[in-house]
C-alpha positions in Angstrom: -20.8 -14.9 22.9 -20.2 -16.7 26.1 -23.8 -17.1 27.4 -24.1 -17.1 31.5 -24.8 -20.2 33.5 -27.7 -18.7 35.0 -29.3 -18.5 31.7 -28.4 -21.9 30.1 -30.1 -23.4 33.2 -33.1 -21.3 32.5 -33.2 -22.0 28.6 -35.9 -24.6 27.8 -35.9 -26.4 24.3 -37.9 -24.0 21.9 -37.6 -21.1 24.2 -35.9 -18.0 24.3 -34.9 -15.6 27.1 -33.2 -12.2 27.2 -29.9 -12.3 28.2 -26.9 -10.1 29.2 -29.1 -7.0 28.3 -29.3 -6.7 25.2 -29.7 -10.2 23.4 -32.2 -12.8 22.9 -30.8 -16.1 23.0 -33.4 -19.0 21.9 -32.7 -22.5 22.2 -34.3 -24.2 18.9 -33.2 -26.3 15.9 -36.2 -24.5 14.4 -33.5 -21.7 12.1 -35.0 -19.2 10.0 -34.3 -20.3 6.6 -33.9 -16.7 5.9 -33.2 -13.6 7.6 -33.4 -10.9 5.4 -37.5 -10.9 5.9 -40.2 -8.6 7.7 -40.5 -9.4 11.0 -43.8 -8.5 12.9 -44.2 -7.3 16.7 -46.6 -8.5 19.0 -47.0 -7.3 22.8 -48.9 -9.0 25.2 -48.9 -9.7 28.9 -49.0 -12.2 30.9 -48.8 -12.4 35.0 -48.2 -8.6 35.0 -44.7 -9.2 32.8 -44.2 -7.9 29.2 -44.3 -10.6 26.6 -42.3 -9.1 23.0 -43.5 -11.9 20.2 -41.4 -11.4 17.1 -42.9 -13.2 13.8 -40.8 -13.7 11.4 -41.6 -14.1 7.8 -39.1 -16.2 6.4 -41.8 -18.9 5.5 -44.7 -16.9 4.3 -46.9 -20.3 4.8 -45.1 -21.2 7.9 -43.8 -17.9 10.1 -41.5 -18.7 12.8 -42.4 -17.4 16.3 -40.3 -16.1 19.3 -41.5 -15.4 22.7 -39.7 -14.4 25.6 -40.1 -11.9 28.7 -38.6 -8.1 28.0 -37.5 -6.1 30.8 -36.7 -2.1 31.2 -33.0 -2.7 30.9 -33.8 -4.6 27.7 -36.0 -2.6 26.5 -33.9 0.3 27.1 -30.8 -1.2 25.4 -32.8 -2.1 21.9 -33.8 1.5 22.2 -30.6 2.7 22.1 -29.8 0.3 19.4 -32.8 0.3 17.1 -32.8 -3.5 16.6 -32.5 -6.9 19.0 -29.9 -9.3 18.4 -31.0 -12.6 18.3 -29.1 -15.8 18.8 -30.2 -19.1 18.1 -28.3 -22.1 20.0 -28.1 -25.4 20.2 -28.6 -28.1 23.0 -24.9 -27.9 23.8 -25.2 -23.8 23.9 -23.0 -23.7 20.2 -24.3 -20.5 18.4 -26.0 -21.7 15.1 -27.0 -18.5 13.9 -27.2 -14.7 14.9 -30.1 -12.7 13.4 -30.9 -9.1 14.0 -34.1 -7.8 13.6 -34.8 -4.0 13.5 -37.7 -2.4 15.4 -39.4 0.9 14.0 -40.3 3.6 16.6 -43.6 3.0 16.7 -42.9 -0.4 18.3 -40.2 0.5 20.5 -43.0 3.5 21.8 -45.7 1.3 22.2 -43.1 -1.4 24.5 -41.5 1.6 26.1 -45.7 2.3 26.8 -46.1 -1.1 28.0 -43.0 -1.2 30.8 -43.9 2.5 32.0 -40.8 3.7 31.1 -40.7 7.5 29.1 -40.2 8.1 25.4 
């Protein structure tokens, strides 16, 4: 995937941002060593935006966390979907690895909650 100059110039080391809809792009050499694992769902917020916190178990001692701002269109896409692709970059942008992660209903009601938007 070609990721947009607007977001490269947004992505901070050990970040991650949604992009182009329907993706999560994070910039990190921190990989998952496995992604075949539970993932948990956290929702926060912060400043009046929606903070979606995925935990994901592939180091039972050691989970690794992402956090990044959700949106409506976002949120409505992974609806639609039932999961959120996640890809994990380098400092040059290269795509290292792509992990999807599926979300139950209960989470995507509880975000859709969150953002105002109807079930």
């Amino acid at each position: 995937m070609k990721i947009p100059d607007d977001i490269k110039s947004q992505l901070k080391e050990n970040t991650c941002i949604v992009c182009c809809r329907e993706y999560v792009v994070c910039l990190t050499e921190d990989l998952p060593k496995r992604t075949d694992v539970d993932v948990d769902f956290e929702i926060d917020r912060e400043n009046g935006e929606v903070i979606l916190r995925n935990i994901i178990y592939d180091d039972p001692s050691n989970p690794l966390y992402l956090e990044y701002f959700v949106d409506r269109d976002f949120v409505e896409a992974i609806s639609e979907k039932g999961e959120i692709k996640v890809l994990f970059v380098d400092k040059q942008f290269n795509e290292k690895l792509e992990m999807s992660i599926k979300i139950n209903k209960e989470d995507l009601k509880l975000l859709r909650r969150e953002l105002g938007i109807g079930n």
